[in-house]
Structures are given as structure tokens and as C-alpha cells.
DRENPA-3360 file (N, C-alpha, C; in nm, 2 decimals, always signed):
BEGIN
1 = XXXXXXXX = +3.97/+4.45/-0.11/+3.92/+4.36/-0.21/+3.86/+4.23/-0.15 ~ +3.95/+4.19/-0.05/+3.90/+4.02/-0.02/+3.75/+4.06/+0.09 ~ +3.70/+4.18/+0.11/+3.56/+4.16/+0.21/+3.50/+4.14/+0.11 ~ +3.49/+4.18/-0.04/+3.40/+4.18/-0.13/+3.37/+4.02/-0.17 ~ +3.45/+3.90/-0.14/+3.45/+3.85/-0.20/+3.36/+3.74/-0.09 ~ +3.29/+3.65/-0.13/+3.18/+3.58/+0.01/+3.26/+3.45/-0.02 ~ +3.28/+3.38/+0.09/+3.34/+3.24/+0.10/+3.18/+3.13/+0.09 ~ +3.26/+3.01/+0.03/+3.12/+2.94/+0.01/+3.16/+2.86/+0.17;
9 = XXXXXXXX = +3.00/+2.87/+0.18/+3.00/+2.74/+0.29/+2.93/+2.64/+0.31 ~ +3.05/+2.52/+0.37/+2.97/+2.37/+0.36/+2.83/+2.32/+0.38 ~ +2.80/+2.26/+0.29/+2.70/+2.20/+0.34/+2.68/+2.07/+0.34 ~ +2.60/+2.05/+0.50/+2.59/+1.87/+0.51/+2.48/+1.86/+0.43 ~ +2.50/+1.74/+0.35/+2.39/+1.66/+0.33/+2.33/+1.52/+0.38 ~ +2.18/+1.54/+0.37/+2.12/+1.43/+0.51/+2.20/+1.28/+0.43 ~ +2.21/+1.17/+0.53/+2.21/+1.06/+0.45/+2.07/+1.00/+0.44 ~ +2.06/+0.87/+0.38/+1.96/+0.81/+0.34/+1.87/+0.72/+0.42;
17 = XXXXXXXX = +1.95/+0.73/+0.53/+1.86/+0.65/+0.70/+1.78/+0.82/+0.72 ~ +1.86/+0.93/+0.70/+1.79/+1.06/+0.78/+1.69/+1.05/+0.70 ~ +1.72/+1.06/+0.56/+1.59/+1.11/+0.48/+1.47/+1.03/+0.48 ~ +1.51/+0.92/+0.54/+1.41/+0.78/+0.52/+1.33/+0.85/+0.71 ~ +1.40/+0.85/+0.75/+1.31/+0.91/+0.90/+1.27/+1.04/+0.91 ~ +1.29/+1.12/+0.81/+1.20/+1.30/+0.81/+1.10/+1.23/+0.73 ~ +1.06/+1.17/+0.59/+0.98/+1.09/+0.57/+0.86/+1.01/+0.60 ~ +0.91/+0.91/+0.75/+0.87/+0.84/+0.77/+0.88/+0.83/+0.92;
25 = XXXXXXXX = +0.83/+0.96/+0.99/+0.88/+0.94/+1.12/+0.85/+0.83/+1.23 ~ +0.72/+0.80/+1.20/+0.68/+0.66/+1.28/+0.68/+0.53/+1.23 ~ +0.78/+0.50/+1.16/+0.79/+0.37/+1.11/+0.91/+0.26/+1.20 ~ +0.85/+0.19/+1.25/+0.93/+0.11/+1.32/+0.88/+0.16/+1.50 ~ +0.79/+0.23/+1.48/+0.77/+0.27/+1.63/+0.69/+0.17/+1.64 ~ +0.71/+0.07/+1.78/+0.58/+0.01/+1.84/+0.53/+0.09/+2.01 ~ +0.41/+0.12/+1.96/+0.32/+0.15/+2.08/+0.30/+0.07/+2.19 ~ +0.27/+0.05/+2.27/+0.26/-0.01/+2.41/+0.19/-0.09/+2.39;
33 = XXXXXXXX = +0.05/-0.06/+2.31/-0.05/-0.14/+2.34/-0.06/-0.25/+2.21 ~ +0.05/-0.23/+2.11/+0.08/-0.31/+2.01/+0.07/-0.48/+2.02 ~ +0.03/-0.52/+1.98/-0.02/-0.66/+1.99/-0.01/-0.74/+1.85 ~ +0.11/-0.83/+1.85/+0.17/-0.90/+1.67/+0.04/-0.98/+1.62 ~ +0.00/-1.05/+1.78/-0.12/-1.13/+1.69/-0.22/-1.06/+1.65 ~ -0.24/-0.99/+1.68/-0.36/-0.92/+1.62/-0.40/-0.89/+1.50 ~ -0.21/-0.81/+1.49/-0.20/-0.81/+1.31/-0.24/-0.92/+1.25 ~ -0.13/-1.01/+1.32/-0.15/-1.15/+1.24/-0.26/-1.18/+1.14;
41 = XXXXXXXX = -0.38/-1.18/+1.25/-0.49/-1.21/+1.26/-0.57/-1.08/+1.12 ~ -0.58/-1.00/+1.21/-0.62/-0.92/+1.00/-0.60/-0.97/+0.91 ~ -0.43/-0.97/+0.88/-0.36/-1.01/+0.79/-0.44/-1.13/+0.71 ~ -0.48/-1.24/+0.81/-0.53/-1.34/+0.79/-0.67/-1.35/+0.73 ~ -0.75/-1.23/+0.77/-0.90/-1.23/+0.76/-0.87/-1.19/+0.63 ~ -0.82/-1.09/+0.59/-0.81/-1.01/+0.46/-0.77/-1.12/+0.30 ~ -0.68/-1.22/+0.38/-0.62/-1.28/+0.26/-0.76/-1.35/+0.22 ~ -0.80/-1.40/+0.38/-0.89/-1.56/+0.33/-1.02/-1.46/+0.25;
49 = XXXXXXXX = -1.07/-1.37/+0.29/-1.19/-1.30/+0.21/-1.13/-1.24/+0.04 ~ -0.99/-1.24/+0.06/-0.97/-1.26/-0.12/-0.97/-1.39/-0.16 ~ -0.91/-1.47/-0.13/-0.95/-1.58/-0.17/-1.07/-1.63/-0.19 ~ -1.16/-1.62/-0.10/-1.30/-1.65/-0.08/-1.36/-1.58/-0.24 ~ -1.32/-1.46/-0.24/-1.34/-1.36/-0.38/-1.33/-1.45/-0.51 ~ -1.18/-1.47/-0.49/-1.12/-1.54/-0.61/-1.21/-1.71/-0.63 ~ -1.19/-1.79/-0.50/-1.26/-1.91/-0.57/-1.41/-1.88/-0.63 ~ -1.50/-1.79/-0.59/-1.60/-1.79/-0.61/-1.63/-1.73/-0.75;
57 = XXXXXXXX = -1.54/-1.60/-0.82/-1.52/-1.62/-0.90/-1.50/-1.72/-0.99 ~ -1.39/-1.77/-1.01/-1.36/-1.88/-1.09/-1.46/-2.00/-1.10 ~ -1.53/-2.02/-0.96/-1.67/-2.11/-1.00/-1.77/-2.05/-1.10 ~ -1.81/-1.94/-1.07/-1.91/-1.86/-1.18/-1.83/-1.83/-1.31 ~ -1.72/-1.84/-1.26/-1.67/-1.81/-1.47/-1.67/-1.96/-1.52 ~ -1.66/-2.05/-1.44/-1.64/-2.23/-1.48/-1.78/-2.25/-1.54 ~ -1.92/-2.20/-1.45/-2.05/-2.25/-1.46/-2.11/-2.17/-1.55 ~ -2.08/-2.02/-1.57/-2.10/-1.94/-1.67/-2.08/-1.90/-1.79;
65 = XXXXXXXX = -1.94/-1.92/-1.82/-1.85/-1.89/-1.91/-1.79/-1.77/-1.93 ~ -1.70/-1.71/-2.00/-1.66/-1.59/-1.99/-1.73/-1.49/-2.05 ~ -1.80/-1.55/-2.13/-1.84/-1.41/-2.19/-2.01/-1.36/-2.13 ~ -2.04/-1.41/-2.05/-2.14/-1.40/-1.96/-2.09/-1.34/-1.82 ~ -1.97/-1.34/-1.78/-1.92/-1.28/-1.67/-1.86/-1.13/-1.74 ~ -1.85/-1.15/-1.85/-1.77/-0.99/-1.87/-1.92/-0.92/-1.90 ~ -2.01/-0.92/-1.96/-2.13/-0.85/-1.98/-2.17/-0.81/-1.80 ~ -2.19/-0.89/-1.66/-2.20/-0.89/-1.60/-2.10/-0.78/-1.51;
73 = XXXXXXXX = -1.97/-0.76/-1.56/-1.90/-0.71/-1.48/-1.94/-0.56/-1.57 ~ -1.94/-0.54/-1.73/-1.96/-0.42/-1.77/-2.06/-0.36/-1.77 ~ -2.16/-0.45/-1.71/-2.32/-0.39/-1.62/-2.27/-0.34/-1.50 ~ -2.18/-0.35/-1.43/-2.17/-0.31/-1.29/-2.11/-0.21/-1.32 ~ -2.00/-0.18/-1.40/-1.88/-0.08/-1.45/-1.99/+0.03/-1.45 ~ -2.09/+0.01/-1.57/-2.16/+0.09/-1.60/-2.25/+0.19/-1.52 ~ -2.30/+0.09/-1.39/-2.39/+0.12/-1.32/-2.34/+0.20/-1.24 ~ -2.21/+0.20/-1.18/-2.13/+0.31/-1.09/-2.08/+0.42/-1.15;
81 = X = -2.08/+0.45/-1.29/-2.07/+0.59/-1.35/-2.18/+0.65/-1.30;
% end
């Protein structure tokens, strides 16, 4: 009787560092040729070209008004369908 009967067997489960590294296997790896300022430096070009985005906006909505800037933006909406 007891061959008929199957034993359960354990199972590991990953923890939440493993699962985060089957996921994410190259995260936290630095390459050789890795260079912080560099980032840095993106980092920096990207912000100031939103910003640049943002004030120049906000001048054209000051000099324009809003409802001259949304007709302008719903012309553009439109034109990329």
C-alpha cells in the first residue's frame, strides 16, 4: 500500500534579492569603461533641454494666451494622425 502513495516534495522558494536578479540581471553591474561623469553630464543636458521646453512654453502661453496655444497644439495633434 505505502508505494502507491507519492510523498510531497519540498520546495525552495526564490527570495526577493533572487527574484529581483533573474529579472534584472545587469543591474548594478559597472563596466570598465563606465564613466559617472558622463552620466552626470546627460543627466544634465536632458533636464536643461526640458526646462528650456518648459520656459519657452510658458512665454508663448504669457504672450499668447491659452486659448491660442491649445488650437495650436490641437493642430499639431491632428496633423500626426
Amino acid at each position: 500500500m505505502d508505494n502507491h502513495i507519492r510523498k510531497r516534495q519540498p520546495i525552495r522558494l526564490p527570495t526577493n534579492t533572487e527574484r529581483v536578479q533573474r529579472a534584472r540581471p545587469l543591474e548594478g553591474y559597472i563596466c570598465e569603461d563606465y564613466d559617472p561623469m558622463e552620466e552626470i553630464k546627460t543627466m544634465v543636458e536632458t533636464y536643461n533641454e526640458e526646462k528650456k521646453k518648459r520656459v519657452m512654453f510658458c512665454r508663448m502661453l504669457s504672450t499668447y494666451g491659452y486659448d491660442f496655444m491649445t488650437k495650436i497644439f490641437r493642430a499639431d495633434d491632428r496633423s500626426a494622425e
